[in-house]
N, C-alpha and C positions, 0 to 999 in steps of 0.2 A: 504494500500500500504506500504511494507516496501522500506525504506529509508535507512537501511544498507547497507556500500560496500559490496559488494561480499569477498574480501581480509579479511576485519575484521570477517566477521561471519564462515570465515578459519580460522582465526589465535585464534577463543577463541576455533572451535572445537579441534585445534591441543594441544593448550595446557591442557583443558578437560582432553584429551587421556595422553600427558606426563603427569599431576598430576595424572591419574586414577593410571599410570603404577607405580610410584612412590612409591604411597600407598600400591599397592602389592609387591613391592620389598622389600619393608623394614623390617628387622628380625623383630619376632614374641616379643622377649625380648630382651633390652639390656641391657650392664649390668651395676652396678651402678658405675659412676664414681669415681676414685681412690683421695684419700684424696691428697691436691694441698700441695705443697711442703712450706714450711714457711722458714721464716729467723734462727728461730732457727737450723731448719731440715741440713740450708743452713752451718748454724757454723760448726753442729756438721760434715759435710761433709769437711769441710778444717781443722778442727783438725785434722780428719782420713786420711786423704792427705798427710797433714804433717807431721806427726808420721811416716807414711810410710816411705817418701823419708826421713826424720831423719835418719832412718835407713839404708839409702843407701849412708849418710852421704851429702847429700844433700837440699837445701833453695829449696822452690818454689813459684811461684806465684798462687794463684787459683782463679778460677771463679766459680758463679753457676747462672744457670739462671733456670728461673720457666717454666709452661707447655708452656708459651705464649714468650717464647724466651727473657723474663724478667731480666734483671740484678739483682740477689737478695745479691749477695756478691761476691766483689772482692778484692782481696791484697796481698800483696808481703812485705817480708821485706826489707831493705836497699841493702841486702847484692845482691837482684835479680834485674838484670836491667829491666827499667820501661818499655820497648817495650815488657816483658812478659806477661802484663797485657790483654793489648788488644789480643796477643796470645791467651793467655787462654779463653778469654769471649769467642774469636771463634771459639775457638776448643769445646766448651760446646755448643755454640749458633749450629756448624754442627753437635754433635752428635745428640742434641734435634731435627732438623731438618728432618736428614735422620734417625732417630730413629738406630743407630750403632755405634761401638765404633770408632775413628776416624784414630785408627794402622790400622784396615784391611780396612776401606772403602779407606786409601791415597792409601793402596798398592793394593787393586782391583782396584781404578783407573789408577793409573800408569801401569799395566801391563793388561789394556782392554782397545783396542781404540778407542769402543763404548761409554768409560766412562772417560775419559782422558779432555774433556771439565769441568769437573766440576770444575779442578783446578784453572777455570777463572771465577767462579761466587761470588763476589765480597766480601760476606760475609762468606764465604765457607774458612775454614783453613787444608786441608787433610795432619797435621801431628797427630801421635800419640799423645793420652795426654785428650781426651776425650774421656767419656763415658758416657752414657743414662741411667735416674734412672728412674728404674721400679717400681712399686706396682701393682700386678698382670698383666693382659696384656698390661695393659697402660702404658706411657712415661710420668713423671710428671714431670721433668725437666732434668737436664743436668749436669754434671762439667767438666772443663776444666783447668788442670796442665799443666804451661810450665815452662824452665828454669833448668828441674830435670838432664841435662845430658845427654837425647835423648830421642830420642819417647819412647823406650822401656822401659824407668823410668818414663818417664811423665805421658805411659800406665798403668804401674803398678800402680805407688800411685792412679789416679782416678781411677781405678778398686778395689783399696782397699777401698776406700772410700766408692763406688758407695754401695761395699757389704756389709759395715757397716750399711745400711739403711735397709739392710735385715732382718727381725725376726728369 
């Protein structure tokens, strides 16, 4: 005589089926994952930062976070007020996030008003001044420039930066 519910000897057939399905969905190869961002990787990213907006005769603050939304470095000199700090970590912590640079994703929200909520989730900064470090298809961390003068400076220096990790 079995003695199982009815309901349990469903729910293991159903799951069964979603693990069977699973197994077949999942790609044949994947690929191997991108070397993880280190502290060094992290310096040499706000040297290139800085140098840049040097050049545009501007101090900034930067941030870099790793794959895991990680704080791996952040700092400012004197001359940048200290509420850029936290700026920056979240302008680095959204590009990592939404895997995008963080000029276009404020300004496709601001002008989508599908997309226009995002500006209230809590960790989320949708100014210019972040951008997502790649190595091949992956996102292995993030930077995030504030205090450069405007988005479009705070863009550029992390975009020079970000491209400094290029080979």
């Amino acid at each position: 005589m079995n003695t199982q519910h009815p309901l349990l000897s469903l729910r293991a057939g159903l799951l069964a089926v979603l693990l069977a399905g699973v197994g077949a969905a999942a790609p044949a190869a994947t690929p191997a994952p991108a070397e993880p961002i280190d502290l060094a990787a992290a310096e040499q990213l706000a040297r290139a930062a800085r140098a840049h907006c040097r050049a545009l005769g501007k101090d900034i603050a930067v941030a870099v976070v790793d794959a895991g939304g990680q704080t791996l470095l952040q700092g400012r000199p004197a001359s940048v007020g200290p509420h850029n700090l936290e700026a920056a970590r979240r302008k680095a912590f959204t590009s990592l996030s939404t895997r995008q640079p963080t000029l276009a994703l404020g300004r496709a929200a601001r002008s989508q008003p599908d997309t226009a909520g995002l500006q209230y989730l809590p960790e989320l900064l949708l100014l210019g001044g972040g951008q997502p470090l790649r190595a091949g298809a992956g996102v292995i961390g993030a930077i995030g420039v504030a205090g450069g003068g405007g988005p479009e400076n705070d863009d550029a220096c992390a975009l020079a930066a970000a491209q400094s990790l290029q080979p």
